[in-house]
PDB file of N, CA, C and O in Angstrom, chain B, residues numbered from 101:
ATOM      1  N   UNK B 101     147.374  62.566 -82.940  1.00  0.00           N
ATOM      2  CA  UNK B 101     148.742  62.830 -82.560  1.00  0.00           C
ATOM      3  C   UNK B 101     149.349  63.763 -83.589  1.00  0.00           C
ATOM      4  O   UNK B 101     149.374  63.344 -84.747  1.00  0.00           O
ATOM      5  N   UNK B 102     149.841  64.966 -83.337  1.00  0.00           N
ATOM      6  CA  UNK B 102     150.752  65.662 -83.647  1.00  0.00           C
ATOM      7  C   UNK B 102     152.050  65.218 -84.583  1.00  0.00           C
ATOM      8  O   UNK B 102     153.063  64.650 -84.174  1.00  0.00           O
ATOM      9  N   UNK B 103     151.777  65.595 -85.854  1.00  0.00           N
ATOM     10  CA  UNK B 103     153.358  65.523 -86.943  1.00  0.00           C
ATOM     11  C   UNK B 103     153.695  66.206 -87.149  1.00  0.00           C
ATOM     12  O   UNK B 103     152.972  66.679 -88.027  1.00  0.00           O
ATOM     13  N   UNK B 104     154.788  67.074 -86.899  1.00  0.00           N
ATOM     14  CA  UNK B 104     155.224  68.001 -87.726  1.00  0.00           C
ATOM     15  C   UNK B 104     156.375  67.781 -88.424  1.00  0.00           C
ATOM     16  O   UNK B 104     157.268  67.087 -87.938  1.00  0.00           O
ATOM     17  N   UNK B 105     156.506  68.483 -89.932  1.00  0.00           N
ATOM     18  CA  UNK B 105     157.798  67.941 -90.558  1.00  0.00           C
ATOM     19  C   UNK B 105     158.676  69.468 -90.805  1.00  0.00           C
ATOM     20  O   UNK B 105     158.272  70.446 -91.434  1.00  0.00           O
ATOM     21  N   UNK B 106     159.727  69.333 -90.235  1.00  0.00           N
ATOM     22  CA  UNK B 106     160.541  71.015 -90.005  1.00  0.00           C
ATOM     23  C   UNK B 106     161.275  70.405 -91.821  1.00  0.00           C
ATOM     24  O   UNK B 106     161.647  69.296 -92.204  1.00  0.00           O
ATOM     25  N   UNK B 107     161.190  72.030 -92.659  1.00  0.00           N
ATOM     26  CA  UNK B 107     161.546  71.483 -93.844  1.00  0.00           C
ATOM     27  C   UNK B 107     162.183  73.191 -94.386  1.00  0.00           C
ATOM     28  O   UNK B 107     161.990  74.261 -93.810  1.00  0.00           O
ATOM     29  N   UNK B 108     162.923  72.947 -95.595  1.00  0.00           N
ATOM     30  CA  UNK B 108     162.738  74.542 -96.282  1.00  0.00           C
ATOM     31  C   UNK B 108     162.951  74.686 -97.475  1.00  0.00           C
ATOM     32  O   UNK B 108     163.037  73.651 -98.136  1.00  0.00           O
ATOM     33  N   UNK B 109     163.023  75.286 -97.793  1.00  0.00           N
ATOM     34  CA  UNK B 109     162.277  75.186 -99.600  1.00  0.00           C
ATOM     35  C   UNK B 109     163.730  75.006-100.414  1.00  0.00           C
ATOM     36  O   UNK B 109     164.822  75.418-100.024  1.00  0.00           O
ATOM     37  N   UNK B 110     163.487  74.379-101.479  1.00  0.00           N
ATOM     38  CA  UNK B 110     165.010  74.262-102.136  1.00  0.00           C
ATOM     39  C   UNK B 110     165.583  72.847-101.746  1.00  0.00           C
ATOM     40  O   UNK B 110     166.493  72.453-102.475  1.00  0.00           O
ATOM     41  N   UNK B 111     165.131  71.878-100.539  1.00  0.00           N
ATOM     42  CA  UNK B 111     166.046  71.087-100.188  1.00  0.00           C
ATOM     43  C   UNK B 111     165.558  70.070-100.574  1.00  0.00           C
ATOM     44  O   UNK B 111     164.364  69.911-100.322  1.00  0.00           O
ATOM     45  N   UNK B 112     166.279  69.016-101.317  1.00  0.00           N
ATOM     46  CA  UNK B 112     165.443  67.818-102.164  1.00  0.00           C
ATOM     47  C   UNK B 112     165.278  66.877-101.444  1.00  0.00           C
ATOM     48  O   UNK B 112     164.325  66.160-101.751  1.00  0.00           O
ATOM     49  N   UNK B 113     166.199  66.423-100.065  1.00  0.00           N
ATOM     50  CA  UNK B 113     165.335  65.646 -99.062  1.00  0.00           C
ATOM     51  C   UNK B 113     164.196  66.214 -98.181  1.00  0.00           C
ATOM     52  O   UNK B 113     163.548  65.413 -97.508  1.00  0.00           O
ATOM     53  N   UNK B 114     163.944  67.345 -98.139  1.00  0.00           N
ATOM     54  CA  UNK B 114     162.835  67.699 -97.699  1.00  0.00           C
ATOM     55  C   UNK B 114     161.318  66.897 -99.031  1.00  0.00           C
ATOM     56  O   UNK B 114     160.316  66.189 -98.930  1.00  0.00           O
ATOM     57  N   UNK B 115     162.051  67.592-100.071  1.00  0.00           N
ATOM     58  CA  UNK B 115     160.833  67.426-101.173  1.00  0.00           C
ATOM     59  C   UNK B 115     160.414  65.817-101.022  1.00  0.00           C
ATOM     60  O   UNK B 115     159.303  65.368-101.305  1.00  0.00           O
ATOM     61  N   UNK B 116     161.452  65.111-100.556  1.00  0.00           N
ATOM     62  CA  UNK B 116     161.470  63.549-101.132  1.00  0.00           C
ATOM     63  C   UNK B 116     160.545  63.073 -99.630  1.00  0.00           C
ATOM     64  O   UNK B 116     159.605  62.292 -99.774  1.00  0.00           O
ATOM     65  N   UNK B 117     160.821  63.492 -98.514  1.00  0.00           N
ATOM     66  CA  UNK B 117     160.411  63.133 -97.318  1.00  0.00           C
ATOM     67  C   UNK B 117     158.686  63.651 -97.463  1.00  0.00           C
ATOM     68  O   UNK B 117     157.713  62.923 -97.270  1.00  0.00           O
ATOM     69  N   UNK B 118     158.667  64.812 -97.775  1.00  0.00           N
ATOM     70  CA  UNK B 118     157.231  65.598 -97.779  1.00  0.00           C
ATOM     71  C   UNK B 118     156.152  63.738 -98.912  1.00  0.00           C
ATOM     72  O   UNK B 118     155.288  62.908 -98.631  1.00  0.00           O
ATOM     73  N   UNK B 119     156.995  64.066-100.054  1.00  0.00           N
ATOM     74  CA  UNK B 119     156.724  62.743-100.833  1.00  0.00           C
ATOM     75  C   UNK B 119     156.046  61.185-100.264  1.00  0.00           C
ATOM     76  O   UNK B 119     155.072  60.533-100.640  1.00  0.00           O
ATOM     77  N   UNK B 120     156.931  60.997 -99.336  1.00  0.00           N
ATOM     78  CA  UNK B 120     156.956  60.253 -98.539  1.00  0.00           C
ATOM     79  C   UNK B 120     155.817  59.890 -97.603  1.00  0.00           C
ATOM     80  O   UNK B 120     154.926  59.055 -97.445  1.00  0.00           O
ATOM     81  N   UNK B 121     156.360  61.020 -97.057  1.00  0.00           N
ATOM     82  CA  UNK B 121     154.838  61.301 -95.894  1.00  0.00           C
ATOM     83  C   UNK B 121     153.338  61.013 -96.261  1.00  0.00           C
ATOM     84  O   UNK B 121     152.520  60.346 -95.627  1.00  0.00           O
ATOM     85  N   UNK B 122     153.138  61.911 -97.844  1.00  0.00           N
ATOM     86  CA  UNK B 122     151.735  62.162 -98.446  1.00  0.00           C
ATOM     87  C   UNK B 122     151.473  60.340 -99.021  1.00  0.00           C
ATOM     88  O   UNK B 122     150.456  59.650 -98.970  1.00  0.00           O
ATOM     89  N   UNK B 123     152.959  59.999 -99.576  1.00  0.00           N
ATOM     90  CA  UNK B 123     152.341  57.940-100.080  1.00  0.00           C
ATOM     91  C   UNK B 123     151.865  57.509 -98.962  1.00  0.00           C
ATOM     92  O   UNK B 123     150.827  56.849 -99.008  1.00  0.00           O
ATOM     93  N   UNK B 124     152.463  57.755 -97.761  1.00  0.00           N
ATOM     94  CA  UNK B 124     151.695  56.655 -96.599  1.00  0.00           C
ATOM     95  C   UNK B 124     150.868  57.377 -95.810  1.00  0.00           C
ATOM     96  O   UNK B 124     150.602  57.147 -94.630  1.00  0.00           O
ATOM     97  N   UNK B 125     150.252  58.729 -96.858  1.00  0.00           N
ATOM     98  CA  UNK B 125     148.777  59.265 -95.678  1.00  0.00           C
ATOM     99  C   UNK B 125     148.989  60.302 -94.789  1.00  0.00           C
ATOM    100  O   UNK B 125     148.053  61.017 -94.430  1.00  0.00           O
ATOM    101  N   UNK B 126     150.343  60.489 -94.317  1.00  0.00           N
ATOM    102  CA  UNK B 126     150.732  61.067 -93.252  1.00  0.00           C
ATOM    103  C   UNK B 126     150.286  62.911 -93.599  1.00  0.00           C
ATOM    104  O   UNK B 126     150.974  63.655 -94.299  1.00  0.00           O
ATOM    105  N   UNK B 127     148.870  63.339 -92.833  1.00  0.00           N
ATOM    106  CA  UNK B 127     149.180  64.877 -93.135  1.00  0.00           C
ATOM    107  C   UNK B 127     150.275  65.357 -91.277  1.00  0.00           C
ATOM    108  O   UNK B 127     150.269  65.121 -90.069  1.00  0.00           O
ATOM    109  N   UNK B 128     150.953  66.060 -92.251  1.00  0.00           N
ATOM    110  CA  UNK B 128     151.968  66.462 -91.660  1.00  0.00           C
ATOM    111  C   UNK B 128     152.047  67.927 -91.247  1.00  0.00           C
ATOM    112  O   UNK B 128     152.355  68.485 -92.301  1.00  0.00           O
ATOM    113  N   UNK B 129     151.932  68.942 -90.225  1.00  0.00           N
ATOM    114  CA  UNK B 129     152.211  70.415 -90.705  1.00  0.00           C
ATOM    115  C   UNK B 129     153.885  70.507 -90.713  1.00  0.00           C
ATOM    116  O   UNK B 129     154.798  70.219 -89.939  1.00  0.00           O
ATOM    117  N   UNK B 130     153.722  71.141 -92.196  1.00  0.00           N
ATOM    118  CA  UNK B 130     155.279  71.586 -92.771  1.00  0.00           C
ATOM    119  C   UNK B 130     155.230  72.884 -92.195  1.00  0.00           C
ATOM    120  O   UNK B 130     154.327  73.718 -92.141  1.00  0.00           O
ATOM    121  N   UNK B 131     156.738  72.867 -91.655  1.00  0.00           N
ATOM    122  CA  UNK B 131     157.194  74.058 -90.697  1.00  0.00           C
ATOM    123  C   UNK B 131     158.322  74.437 -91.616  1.00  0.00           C
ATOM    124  O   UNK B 131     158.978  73.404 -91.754  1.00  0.00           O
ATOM    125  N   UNK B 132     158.869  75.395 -92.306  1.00  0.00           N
ATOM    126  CA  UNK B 132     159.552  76.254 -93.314  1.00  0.00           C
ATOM    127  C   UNK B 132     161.303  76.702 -91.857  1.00  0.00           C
ATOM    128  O   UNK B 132     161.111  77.665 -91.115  1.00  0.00           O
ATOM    129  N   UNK B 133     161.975  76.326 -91.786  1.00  0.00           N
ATOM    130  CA  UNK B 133     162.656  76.564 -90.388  1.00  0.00           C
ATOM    131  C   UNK B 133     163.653  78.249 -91.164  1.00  0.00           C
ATOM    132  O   UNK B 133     164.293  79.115 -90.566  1.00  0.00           O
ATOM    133  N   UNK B 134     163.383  78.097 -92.504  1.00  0.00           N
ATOM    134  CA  UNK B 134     164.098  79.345 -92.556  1.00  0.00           C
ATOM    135  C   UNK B 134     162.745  80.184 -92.115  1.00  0.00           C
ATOM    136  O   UNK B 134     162.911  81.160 -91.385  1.00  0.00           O
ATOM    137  N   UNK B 135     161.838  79.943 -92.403  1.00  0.00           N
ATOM    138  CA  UNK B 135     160.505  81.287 -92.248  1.00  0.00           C
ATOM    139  C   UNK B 135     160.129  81.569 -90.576  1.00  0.00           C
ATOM    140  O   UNK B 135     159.605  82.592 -90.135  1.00  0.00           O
ATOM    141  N   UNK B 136     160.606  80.208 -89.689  1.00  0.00           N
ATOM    142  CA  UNK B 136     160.380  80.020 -88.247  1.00  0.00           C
ATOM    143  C   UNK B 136     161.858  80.383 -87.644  1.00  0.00           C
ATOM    144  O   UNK B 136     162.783  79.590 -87.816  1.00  0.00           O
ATOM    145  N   UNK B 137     162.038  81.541 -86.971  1.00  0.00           N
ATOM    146  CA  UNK B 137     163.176  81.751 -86.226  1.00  0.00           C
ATOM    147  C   UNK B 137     163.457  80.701 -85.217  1.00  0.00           C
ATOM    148  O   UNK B 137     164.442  79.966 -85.145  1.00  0.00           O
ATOM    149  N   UNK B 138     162.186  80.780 -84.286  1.00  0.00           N
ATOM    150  CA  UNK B 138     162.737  79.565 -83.601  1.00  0.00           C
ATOM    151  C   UNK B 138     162.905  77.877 -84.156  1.00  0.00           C
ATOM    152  O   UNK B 138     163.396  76.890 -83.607  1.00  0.00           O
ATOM    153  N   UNK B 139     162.362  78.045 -85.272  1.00  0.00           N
ATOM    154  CA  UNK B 139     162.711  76.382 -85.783  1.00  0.00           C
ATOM    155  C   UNK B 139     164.033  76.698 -86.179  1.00  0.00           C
ATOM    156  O   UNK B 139     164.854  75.799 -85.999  1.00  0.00           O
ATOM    157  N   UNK B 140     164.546  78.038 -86.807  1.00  0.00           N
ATOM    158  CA  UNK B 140     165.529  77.530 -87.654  1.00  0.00           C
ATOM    159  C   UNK B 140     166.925  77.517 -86.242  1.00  0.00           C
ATOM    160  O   UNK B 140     167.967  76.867 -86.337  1.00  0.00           O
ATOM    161  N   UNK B 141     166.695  78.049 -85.524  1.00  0.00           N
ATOM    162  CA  UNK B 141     167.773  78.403 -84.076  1.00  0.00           C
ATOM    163  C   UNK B 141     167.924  76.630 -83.609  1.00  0.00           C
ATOM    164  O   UNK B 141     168.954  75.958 -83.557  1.00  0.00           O
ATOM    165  N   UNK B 142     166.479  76.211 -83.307  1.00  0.00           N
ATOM    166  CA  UNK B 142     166.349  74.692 -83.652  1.00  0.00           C
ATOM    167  C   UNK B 142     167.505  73.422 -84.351  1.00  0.00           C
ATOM    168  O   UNK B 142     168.357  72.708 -83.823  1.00  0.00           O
ATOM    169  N   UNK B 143     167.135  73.548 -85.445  1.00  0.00           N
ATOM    170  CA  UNK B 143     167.419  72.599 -86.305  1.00  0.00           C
ATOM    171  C   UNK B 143     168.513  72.668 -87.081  1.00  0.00           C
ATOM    172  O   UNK B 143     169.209  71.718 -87.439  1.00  0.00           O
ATOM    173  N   UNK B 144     168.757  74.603 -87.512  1.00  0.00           N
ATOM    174  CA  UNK B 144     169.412  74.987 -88.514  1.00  0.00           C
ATOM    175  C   UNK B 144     169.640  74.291 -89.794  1.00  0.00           C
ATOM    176  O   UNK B 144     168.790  74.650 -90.609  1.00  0.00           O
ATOM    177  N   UNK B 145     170.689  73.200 -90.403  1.00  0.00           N
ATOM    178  CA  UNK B 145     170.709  72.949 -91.634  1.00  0.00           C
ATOM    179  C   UNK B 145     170.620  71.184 -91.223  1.00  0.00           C
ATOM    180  O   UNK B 145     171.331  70.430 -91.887  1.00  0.00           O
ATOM    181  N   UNK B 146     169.699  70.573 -90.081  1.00  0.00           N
ATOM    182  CA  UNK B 146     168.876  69.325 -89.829  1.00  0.00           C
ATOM    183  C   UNK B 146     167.842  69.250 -90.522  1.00  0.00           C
ATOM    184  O   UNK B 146     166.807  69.155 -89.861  1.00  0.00           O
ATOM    185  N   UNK B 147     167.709  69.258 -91.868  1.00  0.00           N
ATOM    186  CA  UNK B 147     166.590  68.891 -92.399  1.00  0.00           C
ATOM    187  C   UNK B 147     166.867  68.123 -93.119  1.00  0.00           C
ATOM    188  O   UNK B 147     168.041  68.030 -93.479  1.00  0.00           O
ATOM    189  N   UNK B 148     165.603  67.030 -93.743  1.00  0.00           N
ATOM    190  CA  UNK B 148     164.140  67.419 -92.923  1.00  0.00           C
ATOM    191  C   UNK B 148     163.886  66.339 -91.712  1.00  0.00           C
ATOM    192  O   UNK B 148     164.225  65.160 -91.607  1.00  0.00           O
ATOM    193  N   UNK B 149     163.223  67.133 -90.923  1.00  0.00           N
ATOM    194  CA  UNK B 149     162.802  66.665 -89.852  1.00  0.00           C
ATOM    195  C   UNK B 149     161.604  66.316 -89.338  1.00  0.00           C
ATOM    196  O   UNK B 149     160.723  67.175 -89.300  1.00  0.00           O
ATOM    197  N   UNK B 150     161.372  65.104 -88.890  1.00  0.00           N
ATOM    198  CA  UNK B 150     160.063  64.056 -88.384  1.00  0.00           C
ATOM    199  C   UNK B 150     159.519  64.825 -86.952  1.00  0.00           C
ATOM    200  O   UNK B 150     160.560  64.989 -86.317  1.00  0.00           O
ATOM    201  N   UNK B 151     158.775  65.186 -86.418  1.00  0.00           N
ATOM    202  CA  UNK B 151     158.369  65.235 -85.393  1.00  0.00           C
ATOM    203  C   UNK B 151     156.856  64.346 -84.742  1.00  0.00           C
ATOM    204  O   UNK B 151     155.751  64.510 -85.260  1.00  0.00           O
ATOM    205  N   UNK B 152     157.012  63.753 -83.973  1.00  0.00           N
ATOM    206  CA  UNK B 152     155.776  62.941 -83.853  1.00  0.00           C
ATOM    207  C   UNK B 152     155.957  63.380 -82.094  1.00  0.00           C
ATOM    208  O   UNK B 152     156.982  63.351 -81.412  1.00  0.00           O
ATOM    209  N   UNK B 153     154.256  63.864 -81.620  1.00  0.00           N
ATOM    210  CA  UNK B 153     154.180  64.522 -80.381  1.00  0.00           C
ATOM    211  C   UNK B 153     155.297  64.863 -79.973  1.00  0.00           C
ATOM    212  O   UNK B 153     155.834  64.103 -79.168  1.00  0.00           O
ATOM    213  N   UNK B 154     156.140  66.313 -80.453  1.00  0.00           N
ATOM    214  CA  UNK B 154     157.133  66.788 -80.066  1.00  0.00           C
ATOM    215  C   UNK B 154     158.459  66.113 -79.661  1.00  0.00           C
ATOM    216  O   UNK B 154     159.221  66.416 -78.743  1.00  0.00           O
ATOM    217  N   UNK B 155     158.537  65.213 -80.487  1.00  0.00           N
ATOM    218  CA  UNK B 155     159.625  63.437 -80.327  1.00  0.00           C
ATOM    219  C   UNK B 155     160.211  64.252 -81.517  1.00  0.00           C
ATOM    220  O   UNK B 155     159.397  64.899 -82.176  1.00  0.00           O
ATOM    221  N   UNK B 156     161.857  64.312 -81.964  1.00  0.00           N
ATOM    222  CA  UNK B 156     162.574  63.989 -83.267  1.00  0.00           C
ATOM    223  C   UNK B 156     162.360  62.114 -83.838  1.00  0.00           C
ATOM    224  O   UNK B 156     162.890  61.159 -83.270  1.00  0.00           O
ATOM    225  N   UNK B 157     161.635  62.051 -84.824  1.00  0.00           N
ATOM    226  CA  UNK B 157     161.534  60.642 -84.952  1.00  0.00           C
ATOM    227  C   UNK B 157     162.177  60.124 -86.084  1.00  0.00           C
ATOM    228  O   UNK B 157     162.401  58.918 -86.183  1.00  0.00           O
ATOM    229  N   UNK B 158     162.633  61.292 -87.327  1.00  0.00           N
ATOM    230  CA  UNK B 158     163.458  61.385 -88.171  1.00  0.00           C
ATOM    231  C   UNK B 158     163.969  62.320 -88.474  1.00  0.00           C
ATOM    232  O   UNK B 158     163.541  63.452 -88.249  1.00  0.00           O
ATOM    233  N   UNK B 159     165.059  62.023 -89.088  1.00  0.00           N
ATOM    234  CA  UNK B 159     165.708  63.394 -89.624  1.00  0.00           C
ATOM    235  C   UNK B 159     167.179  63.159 -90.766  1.00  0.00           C
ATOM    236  O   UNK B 159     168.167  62.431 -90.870  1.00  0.00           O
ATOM    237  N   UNK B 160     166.883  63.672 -91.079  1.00  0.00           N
ATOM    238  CA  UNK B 160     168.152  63.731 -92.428  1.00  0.00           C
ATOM    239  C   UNK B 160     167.245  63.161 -94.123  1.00  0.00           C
ATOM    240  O   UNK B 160     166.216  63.661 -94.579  1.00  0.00           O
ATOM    241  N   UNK B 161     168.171  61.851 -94.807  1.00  0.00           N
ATOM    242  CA  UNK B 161     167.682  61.278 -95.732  1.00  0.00           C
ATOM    243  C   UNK B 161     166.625  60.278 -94.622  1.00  0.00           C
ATOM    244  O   UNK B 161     166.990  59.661 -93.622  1.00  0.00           O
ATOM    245  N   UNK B 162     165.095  60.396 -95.264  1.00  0.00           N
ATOM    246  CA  UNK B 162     163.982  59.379 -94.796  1.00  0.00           C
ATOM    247  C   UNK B 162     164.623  57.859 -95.489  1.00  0.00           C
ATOM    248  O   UNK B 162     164.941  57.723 -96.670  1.00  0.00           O
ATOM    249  N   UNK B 163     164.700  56.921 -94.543  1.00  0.00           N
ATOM    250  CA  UNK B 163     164.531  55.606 -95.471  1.00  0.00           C
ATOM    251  C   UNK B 163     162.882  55.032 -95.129  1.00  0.00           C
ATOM    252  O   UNK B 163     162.230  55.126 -94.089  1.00  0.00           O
ATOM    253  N   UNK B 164     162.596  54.526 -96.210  1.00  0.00           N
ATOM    254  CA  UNK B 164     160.747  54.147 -96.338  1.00  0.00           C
ATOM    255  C   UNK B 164     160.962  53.265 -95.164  1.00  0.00           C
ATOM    256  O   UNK B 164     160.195  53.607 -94.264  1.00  0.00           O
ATOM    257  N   UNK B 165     161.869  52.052 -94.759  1.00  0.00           N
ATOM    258  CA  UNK B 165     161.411  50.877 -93.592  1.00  0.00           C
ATOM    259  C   UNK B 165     161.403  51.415 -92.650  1.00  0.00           C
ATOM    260  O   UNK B 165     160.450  51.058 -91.957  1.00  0.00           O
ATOM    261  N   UNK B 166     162.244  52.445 -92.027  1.00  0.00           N
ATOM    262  CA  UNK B 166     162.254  52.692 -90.861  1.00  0.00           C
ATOM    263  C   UNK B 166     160.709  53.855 -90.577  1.00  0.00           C
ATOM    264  O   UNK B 166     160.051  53.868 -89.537  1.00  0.00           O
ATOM    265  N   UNK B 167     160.430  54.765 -91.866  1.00  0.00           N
ATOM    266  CA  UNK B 167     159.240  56.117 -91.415  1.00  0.00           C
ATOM    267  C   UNK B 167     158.258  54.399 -91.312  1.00  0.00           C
ATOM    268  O   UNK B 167     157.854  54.128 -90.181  1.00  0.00           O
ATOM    269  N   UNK B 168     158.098  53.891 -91.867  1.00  0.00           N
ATOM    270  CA  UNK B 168     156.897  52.564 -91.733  1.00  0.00           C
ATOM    271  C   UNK B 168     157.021  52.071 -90.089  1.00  0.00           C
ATOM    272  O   UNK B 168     156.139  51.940 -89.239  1.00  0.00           O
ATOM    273  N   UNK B 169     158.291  51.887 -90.030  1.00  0.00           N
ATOM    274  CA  UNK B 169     158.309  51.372 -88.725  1.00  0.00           C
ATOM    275  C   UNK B 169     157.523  52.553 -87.271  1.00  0.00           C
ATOM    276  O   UNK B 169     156.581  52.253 -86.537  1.00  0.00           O
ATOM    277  N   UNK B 170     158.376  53.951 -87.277  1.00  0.00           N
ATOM    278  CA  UNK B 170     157.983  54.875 -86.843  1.00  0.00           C
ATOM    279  C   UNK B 170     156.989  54.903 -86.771  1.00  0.00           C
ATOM    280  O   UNK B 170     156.579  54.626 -85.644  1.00  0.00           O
ATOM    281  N   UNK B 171     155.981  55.212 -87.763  1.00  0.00           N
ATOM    282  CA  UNK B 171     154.405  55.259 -88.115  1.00  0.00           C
ATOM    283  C   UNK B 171     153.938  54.203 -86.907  1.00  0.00           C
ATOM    284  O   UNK B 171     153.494  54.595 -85.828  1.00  0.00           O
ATOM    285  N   UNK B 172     154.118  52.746 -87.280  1.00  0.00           N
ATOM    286  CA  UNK B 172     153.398  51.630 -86.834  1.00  0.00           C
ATOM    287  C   UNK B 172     153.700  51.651 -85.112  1.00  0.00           C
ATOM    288  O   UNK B 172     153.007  51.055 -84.287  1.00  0.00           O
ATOM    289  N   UNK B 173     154.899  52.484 -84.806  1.00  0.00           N
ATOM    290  CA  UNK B 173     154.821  52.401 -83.351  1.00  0.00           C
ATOM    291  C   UNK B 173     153.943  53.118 -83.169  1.00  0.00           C
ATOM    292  O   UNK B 173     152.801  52.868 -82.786  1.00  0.00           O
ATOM    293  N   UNK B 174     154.590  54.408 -83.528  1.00  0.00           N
ATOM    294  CA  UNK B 174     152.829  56.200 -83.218  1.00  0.00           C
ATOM    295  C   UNK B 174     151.479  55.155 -82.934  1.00  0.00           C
ATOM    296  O   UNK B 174     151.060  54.750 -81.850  1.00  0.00           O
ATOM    297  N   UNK B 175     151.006  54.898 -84.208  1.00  0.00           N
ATOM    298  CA  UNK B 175     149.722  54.235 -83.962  1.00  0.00           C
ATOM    299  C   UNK B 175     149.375  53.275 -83.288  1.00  0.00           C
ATOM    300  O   UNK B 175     148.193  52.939 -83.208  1.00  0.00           O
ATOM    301  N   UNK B 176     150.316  52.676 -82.697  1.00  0.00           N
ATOM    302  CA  UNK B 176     150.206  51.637 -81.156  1.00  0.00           C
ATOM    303  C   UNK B 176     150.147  51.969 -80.283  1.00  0.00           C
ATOM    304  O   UNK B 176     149.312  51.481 -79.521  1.00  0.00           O
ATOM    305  N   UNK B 177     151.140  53.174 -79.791  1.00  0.00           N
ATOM    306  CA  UNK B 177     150.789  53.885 -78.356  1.00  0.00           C
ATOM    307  C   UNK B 177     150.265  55.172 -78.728  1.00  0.00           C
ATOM    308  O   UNK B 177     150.668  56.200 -78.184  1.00  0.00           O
ATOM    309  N   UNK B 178     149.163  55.167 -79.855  1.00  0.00           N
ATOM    310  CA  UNK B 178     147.791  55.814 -79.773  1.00  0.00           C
ATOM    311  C   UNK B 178     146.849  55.432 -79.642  1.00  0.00           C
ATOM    312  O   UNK B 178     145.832  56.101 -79.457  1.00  0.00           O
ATOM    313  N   UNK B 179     146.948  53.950 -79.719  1.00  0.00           N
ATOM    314  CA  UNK B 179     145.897  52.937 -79.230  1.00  0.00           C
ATOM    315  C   UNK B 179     145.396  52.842 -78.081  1.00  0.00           C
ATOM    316  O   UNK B 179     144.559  51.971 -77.843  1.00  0.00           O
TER     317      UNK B 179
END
């Protein structure tokens, strides 16, 4: 299943979420939304952002219970 995390450089909840992601395993492709026109037309200053199979599943400040929770659904209805 598909993660992508829409992010852009400079932003410390991006850095903290990217953080995040890599403690619980998660490879993620980081999408740069200033470097992606259409991400940034997207999201604009919504970062950072969770994508799980083209779902928004987070976004803003990550809290750890809820990306855990997120995660543990993904991997159930990938089951």
């Amino acid at each position: 299943m598909p993660f992508v995390l829409y992010s852009r450089r400079g932003c410390h909840l991006c850095e903290q979420a990217e953080d995040m992601l890599s403690f619980h395993g998660l490879a993620a492709a980081v999408i740069d939304v200033d470097a992606d026109g259409s991400a940034g037309a997207r999201f604009g200053l919504r970062v950072p952002v969770l994508e799980i199979d083209g779902v928004v599943a987070l976004e803003g400040r990550f809290d750890e219970r809820e990306l855990v929770r997120v995660l543990a659904v993904a991997r159930r209805s990938e089951a």
